[in-house]
N, C-alpha and C positions, 0 to 999 in steps of 0.2 A: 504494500500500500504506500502512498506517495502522500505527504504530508507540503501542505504550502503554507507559509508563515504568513501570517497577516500583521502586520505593525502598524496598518494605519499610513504608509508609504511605500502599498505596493504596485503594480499593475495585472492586479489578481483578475479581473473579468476577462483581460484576455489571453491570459494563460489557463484562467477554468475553462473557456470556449475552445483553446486549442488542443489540451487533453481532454475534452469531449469528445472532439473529431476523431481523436485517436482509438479510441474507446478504452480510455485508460481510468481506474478506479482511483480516487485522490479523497482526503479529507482537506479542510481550509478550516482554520481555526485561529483566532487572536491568545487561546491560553496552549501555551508551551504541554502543559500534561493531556491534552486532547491530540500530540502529534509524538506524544511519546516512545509508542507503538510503531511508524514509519519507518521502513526499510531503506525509503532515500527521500527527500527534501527539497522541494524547491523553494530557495531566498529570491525572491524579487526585489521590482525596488526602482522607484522614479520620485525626482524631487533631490531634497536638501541632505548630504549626510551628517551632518549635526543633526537635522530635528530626528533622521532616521536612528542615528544610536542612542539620541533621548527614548525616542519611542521602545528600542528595544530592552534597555534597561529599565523601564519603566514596567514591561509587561514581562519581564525576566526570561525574555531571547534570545537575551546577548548571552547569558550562561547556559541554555539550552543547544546551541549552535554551537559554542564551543565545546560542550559534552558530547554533541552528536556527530563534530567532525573527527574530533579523540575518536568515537569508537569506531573508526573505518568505514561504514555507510557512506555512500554516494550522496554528495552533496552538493547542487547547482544552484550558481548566485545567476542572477538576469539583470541586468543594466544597473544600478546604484547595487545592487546583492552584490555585482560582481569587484563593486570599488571597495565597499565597507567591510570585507575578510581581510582588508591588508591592514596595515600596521594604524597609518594614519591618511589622513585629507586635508589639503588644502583649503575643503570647501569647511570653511567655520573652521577648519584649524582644527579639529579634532580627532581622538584619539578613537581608534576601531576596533573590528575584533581580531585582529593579529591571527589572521586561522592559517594567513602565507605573507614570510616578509617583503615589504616592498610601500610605496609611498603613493597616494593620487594626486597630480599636478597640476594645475589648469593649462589649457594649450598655450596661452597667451605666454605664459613662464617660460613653457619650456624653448618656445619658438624663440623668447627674449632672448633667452642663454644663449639660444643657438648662431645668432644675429649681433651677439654684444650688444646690445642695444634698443631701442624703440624706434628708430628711424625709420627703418626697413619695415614696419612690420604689417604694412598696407598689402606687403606681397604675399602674407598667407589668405587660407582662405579664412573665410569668416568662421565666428561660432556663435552658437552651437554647432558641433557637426551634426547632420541632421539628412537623412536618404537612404539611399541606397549604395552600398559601397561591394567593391570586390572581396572575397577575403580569402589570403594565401596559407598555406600550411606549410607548416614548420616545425622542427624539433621530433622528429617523429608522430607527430599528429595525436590522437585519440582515437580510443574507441568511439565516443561519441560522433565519432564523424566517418563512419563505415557508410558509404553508399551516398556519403555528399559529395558531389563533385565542387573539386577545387578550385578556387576561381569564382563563387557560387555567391550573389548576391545577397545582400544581409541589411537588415533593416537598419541604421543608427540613430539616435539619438542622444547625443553628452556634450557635456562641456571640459570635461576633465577626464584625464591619460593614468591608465595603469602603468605603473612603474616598479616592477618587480625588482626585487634585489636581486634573483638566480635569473637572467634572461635567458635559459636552458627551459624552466618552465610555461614560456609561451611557444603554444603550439598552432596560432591562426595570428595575421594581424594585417590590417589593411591600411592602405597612403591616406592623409589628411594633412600632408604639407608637413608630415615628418611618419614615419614607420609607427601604425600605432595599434598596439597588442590589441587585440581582440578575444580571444581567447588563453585563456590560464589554464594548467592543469598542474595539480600537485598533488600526488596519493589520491586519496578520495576526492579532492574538492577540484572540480568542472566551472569553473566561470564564464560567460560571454558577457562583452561589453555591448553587443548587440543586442535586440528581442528576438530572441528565435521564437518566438511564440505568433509575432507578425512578419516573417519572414517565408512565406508560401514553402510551398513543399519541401526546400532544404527544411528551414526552420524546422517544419514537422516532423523530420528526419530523423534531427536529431532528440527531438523530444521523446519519440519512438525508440531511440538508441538508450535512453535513458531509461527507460520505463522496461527494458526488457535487461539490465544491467543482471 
């Protein structure tokens, strides 16, 4: 059974409608002991991640997540899901749930670094990043991505960069006017910084991949 965390910041309707499609059985629940039971988990997640790790400490998720990734079960973060298992964020400057090392950046920063400067920086593209983007595979890939073809269109939305400390553990990532991870894999925990959930049939793909782990 598949367990989705509700915090009050996530993008649960259309992730309940896409494991519908699949005919996959899920509980959604806002109290951590109603997902206790779940053989894997999906973390979602759109908006702030400050108010999202208030929200999860608040509703005691942040200690339920890190117990649930300790025991080995497959564990999928979805867009903010996939920022807030790292260590910290940029965004509010906040501290997260450290389930893989590494830092969230805003693009604006990073592109800064990259530029020395502010001058230049009319030549990135805008943000949000926001559409459709390609996305490459790398690192030895994932099982989650058995029977995706490469190169495979994916939905985005973000304003901030996953920034792993091991960049061995990203294994998809797409261009945004700098190489930007998209996918994380570490032991158990499966991140996309995409929606695979609105992502047409890859996306399904891999939701499917999941659900039969």
């Amino acid at each position: 059974m598949i367990g989705i965390v509700d915090y009050n910041a996530g993008n649960i309707t259309s992730v309940e409608h896409a494991l519908k499609s699949i005919g996959a059985d899920y509980v959604l629940s806002k109290n951590p002991a109603d997902l206790k039971d779940a053989d894997k988990i999906i973390f979602p997640g759109v908006g702030d991640a400050a108010y999202a790790m208030e929200q999860l400490k608040q509703t005691g998720f942040d200690v339920f997540l890190k117990e649930f990734a300790a025991s080995g079960k497959p564990l999928m973060g979805i867009c903010l899901g996939s920022q807030i298992v790292f260590d910290f964020s940029e965004e509010g400057d906040v501290e997260c749930l450290g389930l893989i090392p590494g830092k969230i950046r805003h693009f604006s920063n990073l592109w800064e670094e990259r530029i020395g400067g502010e001058e230049h920086m009319s030549v990135f593209p805008k943000v949000p990043h926001m559409g459709w983007n390609e996305v490459e595979f790398c690192n030895g890939s994932s099982k989650l991505l058995e029977g995706v073809k490469e190169g495979s269109d994916f939905y985005f939305v973000h304003s901030y960069v996953i920034q792993p400390s091991d960049p061995t553990v990203i294994k998809g990532y797409t261009n945004y006017g700098m190489m930007v991870p998209a996918i994380i894999e570490k032991d158990n925990i499966t991140v996309f910084q995409f929606h695979p959930e609105k992502s047409g049939a890859a996306g399904l793909k891999i939701l499917e991949n999941f659900v039969k782990l």
